[in-house]
C-alpha positions as CSV (number, residue, x, y, z in Angstrom):
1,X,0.0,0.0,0.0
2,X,1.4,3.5,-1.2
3,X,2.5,5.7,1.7
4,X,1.6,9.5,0.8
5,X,3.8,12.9,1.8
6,X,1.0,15.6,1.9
7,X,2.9,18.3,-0.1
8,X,-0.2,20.4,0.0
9,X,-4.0,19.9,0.4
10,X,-4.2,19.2,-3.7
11,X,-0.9,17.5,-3.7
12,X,0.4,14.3,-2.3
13,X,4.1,12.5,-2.9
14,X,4.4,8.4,-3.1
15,X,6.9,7.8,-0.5
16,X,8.1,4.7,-2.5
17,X,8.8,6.4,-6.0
18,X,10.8,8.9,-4.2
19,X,13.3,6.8,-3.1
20,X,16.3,6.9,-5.2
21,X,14.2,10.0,-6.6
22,X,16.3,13.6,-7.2
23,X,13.8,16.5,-6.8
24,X,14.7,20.0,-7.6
25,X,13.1,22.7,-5.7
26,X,13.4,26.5,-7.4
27,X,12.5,30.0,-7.0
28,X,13.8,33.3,-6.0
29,X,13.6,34.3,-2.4
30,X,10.3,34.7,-0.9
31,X,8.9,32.7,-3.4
32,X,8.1,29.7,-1.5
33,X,10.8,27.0,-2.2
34,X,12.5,26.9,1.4
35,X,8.4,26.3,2.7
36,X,7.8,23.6,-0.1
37,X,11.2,22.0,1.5
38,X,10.6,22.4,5.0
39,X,7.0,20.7,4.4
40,X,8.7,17.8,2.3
41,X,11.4,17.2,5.3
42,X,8.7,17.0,7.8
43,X,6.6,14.6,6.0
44,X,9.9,12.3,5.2
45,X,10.8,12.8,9.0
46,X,7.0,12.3,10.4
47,X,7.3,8.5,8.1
48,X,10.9,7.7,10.1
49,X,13.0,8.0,6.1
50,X,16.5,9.1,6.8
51,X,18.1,11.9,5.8
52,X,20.6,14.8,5.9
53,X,19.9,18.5,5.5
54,X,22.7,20.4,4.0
55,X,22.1,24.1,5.8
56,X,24.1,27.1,5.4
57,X,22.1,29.6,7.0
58,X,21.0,27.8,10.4
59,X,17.3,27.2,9.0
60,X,16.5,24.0,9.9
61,X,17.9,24.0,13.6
62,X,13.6,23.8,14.8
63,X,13.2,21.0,13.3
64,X,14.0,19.2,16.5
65,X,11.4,21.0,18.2
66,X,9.1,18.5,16.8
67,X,11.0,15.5,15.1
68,X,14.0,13.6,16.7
69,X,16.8,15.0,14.8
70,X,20.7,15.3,15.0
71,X,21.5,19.2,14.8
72,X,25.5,19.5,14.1
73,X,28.2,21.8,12.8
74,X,29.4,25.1,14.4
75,X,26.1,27.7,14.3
76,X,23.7,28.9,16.5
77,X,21.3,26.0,18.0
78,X,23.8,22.9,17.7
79,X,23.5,20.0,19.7
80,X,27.3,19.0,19.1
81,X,30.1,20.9,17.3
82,X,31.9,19.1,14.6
83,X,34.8,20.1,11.9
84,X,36.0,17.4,9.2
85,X,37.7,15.1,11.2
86,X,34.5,13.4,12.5
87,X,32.2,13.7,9.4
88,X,32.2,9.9,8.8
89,X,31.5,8.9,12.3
90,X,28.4,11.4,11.8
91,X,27.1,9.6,8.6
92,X,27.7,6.4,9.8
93,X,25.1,7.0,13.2
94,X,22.7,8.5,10.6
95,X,22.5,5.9,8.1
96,X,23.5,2.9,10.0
97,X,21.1,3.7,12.9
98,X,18.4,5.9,11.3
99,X,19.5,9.3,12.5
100,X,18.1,12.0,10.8
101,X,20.7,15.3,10.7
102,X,20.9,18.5,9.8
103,X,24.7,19.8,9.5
104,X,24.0,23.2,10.3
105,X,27.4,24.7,8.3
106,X,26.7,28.2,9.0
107,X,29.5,28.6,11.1
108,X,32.1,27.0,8.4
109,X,34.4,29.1,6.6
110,X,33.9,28.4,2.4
111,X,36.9,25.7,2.4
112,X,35.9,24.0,5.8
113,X,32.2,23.8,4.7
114,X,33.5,21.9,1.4
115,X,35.8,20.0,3.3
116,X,33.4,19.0,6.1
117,X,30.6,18.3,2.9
118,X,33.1,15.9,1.0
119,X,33.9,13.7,4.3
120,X,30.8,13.7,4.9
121,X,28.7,12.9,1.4
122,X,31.9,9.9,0.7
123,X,30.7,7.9,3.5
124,X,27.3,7.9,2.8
125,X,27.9,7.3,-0.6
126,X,30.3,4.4,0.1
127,X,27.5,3.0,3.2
128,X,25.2,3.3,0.7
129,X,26.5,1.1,-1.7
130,X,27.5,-1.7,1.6
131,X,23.8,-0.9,2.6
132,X,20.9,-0.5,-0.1
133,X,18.9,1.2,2.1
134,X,16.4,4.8,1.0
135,X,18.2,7.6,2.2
136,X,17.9,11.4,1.1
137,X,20.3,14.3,1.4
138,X,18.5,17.9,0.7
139,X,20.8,20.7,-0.5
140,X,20.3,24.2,0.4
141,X,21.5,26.9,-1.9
142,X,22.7,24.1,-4.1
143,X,24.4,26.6,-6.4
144,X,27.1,27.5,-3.9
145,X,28.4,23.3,-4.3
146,X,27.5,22.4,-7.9
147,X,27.2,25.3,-10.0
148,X,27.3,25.4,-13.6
149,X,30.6,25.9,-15.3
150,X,32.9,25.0,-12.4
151,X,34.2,21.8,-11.7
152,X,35.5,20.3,-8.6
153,X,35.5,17.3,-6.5
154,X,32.4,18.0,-4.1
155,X,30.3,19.2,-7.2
156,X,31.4,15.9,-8.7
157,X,30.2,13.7,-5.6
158,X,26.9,15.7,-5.3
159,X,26.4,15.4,-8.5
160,X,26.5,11.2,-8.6
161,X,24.7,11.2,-5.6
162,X,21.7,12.9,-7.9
163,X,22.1,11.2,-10.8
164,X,23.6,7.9,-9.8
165,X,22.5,7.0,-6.4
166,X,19.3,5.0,-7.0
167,X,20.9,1.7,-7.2
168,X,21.9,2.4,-3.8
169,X,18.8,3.6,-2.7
170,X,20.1,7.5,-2.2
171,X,18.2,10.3,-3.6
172,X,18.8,14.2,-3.5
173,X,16.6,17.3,-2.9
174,X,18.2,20.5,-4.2
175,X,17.1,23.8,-3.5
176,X,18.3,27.4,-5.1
177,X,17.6,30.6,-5.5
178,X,19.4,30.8,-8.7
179,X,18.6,27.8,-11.3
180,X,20.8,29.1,-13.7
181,X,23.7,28.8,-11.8
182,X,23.1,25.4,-10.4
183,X,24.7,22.5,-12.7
184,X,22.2,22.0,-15.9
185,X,22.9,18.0,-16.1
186,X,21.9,17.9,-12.6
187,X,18.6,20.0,-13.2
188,X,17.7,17.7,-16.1
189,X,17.7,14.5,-15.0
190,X,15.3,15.4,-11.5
191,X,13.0,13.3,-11.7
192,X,10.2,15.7,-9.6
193,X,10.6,19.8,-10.5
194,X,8.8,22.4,-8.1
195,X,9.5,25.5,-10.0
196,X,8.4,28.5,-8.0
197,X,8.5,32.1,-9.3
198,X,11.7,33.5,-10.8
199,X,12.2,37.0,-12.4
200,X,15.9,36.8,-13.7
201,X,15.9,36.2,-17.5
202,X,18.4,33.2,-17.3
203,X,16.4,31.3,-14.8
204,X,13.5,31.7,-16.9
205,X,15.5,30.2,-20.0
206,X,16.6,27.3,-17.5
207,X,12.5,27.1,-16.7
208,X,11.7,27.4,-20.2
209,X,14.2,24.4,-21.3
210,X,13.4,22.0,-18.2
C-alpha cells in the first residue's frame, strides 16, 4: 500500500517512488521553495526516512522541536560541534542507525564547509553502496556546491549522488535561489521539478528548457 507525503491539500508525494528520486526545488527568495522544502522534510521525518539537511544559513535547527533529529556543525542551535575530522562517524550514526541530521554549516568558513561536505557525502555514498537502504540528502543553496561551469570534487560527488545514487537507494533534494547557476545535467535529470517564481531572464531560460 502506497505511503503519501502531503505536499499540499491538492498534492500528495508516493513515499516509495521517491526513493532513489532527485527532486529540484526553485524560485527566487520569498517565493516559496524553502516552505515547499521544510514541508517535504517534515513529511519524510514524520514516516521515520533518513536523511541529511545540507544548511548554510542555520534554518532547519527547529526541526528538532518536533522531530528527533541530530543538529551538528558550528552555528547557533547545535546540539554537538563538529569540523572534518569526525564527518564519517556522523554519517555512519545517521545511516547505519536511522539518524536524521541536519549539518547546520553556518559557522564554516567556504573551504571548511567543502571539506566537512566531501567527508561527509563519501561515506554515505560508500555505506550506501555496503547498505541499499532509501536515504535522502537535501541541499540548500545548491548553487554554492554544484554550479554550472565550475568543476570540482564535491560538485562531482553531489552530482552522482543525484544522478547515480538509486541503485543504492540514495536520492537528493536540491534547492536554489538561482537555477541558472546550479549545474544543468543535474537540473535535467530530477525526476520531480517544483519551480516556483523566478524574475531573472536566465532562470527563466533554464525554466523554459526543463
Amino acid at each position: 500500500m502506497a505511503t503519501p507525503l502531503h505536499i499540499s491539500d491538492d498534492l500528495a508525494l508516493n513515499l516509495e517512488e521517491i526513493i532513489g528520486q532527485c527532486i529540484a526545488i526553485l524560485g527566487i527568495r520569498g517565493s516559496g521553495k524553502s516552505n515547499t522544502a521544510g514541508v517535504i522534510f517534515e513529511e519524510l521525518l514524520k514516516h521515520n526516512y533518513p536523511l541529511s539537511i545540507v544548511d548554510i544559513d542555520g534554518e532547519y535547527f527547529g526541526l528538532k522541536e518536533k522531530f528527533e533529529v541530530l543538529v551538528v556543525g558550528t552555528g547557533e542551535g547545535v546540539e554537538i560541534e563538529v569540523d572534518a575530522d569526525c564527518a564519517e562517524e556522523i554519517a555512519q550514526i545517521s545511516m547505519e542507525k536511522n539518524v536524521p541530521v541536519v549539518l547546520d554549516l553556518s559557522g564554516f568558513l567556504s573551504e571548511e564547509r567543502n571539506a566537512f561536505l566531501q567527508e561527509y557525502l563519501t561515506a554515505l555514498w560508500n555505506l550506501a553502496g555496503k547498505l541499499r537502504r532509501p536515504y535522502i540528502v537535501g541541499i540548500e543553496e545548491a548553487h554554492e556546491f554544484i554550479p554550472q561551469g565550475t568543476r570540482t570534487e564535491l560538485k562531482e560527488l553531489i552530482a552522482r549522488i543525484a544522478l547515480r545514487g538509486r541503485k543504492r537507494g540514495l536520492g537528493a533534494i536540491i534547492v536554489s535561489q538561482r537555477s541558472a547557476k546550479v549545474e544543468k545535467d543535474v537540473l535535467s535529470q530530477a525526476g520531480i521539478l517544483f519551480l516556483h517564481r523566478v524574475v531573472h531572464e536566465a532562470d527563466m531560460r533554464v525554466y523554459s528548457e526543463l
